[in-house]
Residue, then its C-alpha position, 0 to 999 in steps of 0.5 A: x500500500x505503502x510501497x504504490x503510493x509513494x509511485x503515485x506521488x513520484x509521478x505527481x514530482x515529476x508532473x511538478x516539473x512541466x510547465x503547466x503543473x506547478x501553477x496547478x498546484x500553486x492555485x490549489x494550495x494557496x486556496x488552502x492556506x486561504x481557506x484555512x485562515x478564514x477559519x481564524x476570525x470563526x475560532x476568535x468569535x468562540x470567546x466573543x459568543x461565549x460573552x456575548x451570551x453572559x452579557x444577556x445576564x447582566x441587569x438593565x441599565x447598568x451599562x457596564x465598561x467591562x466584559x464579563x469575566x468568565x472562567x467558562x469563556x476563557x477556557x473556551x477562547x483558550x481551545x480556540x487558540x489551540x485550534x487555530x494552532x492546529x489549522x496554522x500547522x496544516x496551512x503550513x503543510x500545503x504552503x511547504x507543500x507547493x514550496x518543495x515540488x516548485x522550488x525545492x526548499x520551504x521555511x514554512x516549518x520555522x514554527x512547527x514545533x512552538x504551533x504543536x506545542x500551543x495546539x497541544x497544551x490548549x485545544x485539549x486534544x484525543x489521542x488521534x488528533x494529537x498524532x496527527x498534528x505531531x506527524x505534520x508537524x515533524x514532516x514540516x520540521x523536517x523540510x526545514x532541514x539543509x540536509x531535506x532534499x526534494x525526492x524525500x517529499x514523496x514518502x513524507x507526504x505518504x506518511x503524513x497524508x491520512x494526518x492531514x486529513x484527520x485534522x482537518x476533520x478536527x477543524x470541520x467538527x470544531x467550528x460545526x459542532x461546538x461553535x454552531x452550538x455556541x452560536x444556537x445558545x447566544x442566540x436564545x438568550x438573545x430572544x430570551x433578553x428581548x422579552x425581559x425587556x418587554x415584560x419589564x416595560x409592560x410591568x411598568x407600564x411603558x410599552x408602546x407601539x413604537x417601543x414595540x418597532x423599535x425593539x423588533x427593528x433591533x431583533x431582526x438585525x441580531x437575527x440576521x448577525x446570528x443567521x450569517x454567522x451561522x451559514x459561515x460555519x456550515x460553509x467553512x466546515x463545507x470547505x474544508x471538507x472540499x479541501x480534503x476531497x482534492x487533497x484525496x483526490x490528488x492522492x489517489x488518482x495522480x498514478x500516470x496522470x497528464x498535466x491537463x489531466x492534473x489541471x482537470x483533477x484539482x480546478x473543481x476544488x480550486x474553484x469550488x474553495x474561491x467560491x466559498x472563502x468570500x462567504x465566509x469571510x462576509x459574516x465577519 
């Protein structure tokens, strides 16, 4: 297993070669890295939702110029560093990546070590990931290297491959499970603060039609702030299963393949990932 794909990836070397396949490549991991990034401003909002959501508690009217401190929300702006650590080491493998087949050489792995070392001590990590991300960084290390030559790059991806993959699921679960579930909350004690308001107002006998406008106007803004944030993490987590779909596919179908055929394999992903990215960057 082992042994054919390390062919299959010394033909994708070769490819690398010919005039039409670096730029190929180049696209692909650059919509990577791209991808990747956006993700960023998705795990800094993780903290802000968290107090977003505490600040729904705080009594009307006392106008306060600090943000709630919470253990529970720093613990949760803590895993999201780690995460972003995480999805920083695999940007840097598909940066090194393209580096390597074009050029040779690559210093994306400069800070392999203290991004694994973040990824480890703050995302809270199983053990499958916690491999993984250990596996890339070494692979990143190790291109660093002024001994690293070019003909190691097709048995370091083989080993380093399925790793990819399964951080890149880690960050798709991440951002569609537990940040969609930070979001649903913030969102409902939201709604909840708005009727407080109105039972406040009703009790004292202020409620108006036009406080009743005003009110509903605010709502459906907040609405639409939690409806686009929302759709930015199912898009995210589509793209980053979009960018594992290319990064198997390149590895699975690229024994013998032509350049125009190369060119044919990845522009659907390349496409598809510009596609999505402006999505998800426009909800921040």
């Amino acid at each position: 297993m082992r042994a054919g794909s390390a062919v299959v990836l010394v033909f994708v070397l070769a490819l690398l070669a010919s005039c039409n396949a670096p730029d190929t490549i180049a696209r692909f991991c650059s919509s990577a890295v791209t991808t990747l990034k956006a993700g960023d401003a998705l795990f800094d909002d993780m903290k802000a939702s968290c107090i977003r959501e505490a600040q729904t508690f705080e009594p009307f009217g006392t106008f306060p110029v600090s943000d709630p401190s919470l253990a529970a929300c720093d613990n949760v702006g803590r895993q999201a560093e780690g995460v972003k650590a995480a999805s920083k080491l695999v940007s840097n493998y598909f940066t090194a990546l393209n580096d390597l087949a074009s050029f040779g050489t690559s210093k994306a792995g400069d800070d392999a070590k203290d991004l694994l070392t973040k990824a480890s001590a703050a995302a809270k990590l199983s053990a499958a990931p916690q491999k993984a991300l250990s596996s890339v960084a070494g692979f990143l290390t190790r291109t660093v290297t002024s001994g690293y030559q070019q003909k190691m790059l097709a048995d370091d991806i083989v080993k380093v491959h399925e790793d990819v993959k399964i951080v890149l699921d880690g960050l798709s679960e991440a951002v569609g499970v537990a940040y969609l579930q930070q979001l649903q909350d913030e969102e409902l004690k939201t709604a909840a603060r708005y009727k407080e308001f109105k039972q406040a107002a009703e009790q004292q006998h202020q409620w108006t039609a036009d406080v009743t406008l005003v009110l509903d106007s605010r709502w459906q803004v907040d609405r639409a702030t939690f409806a686009a944030k929302q759709k930015a993490a199912l898009t995210y987590k589509a793209a980053l299963e979009t960018l594992a779909a290319g990064n198997e596919d390149l590895a699975a179908h690229a024994s013998g393949i032509k350049t125009d055929e190369l060119v044919g394999l990845l522009s659907p992903y390349i496409a598809q990932l510009e596609s999505l990215v402006p999505a998800i960057q426009k909800a921040y």
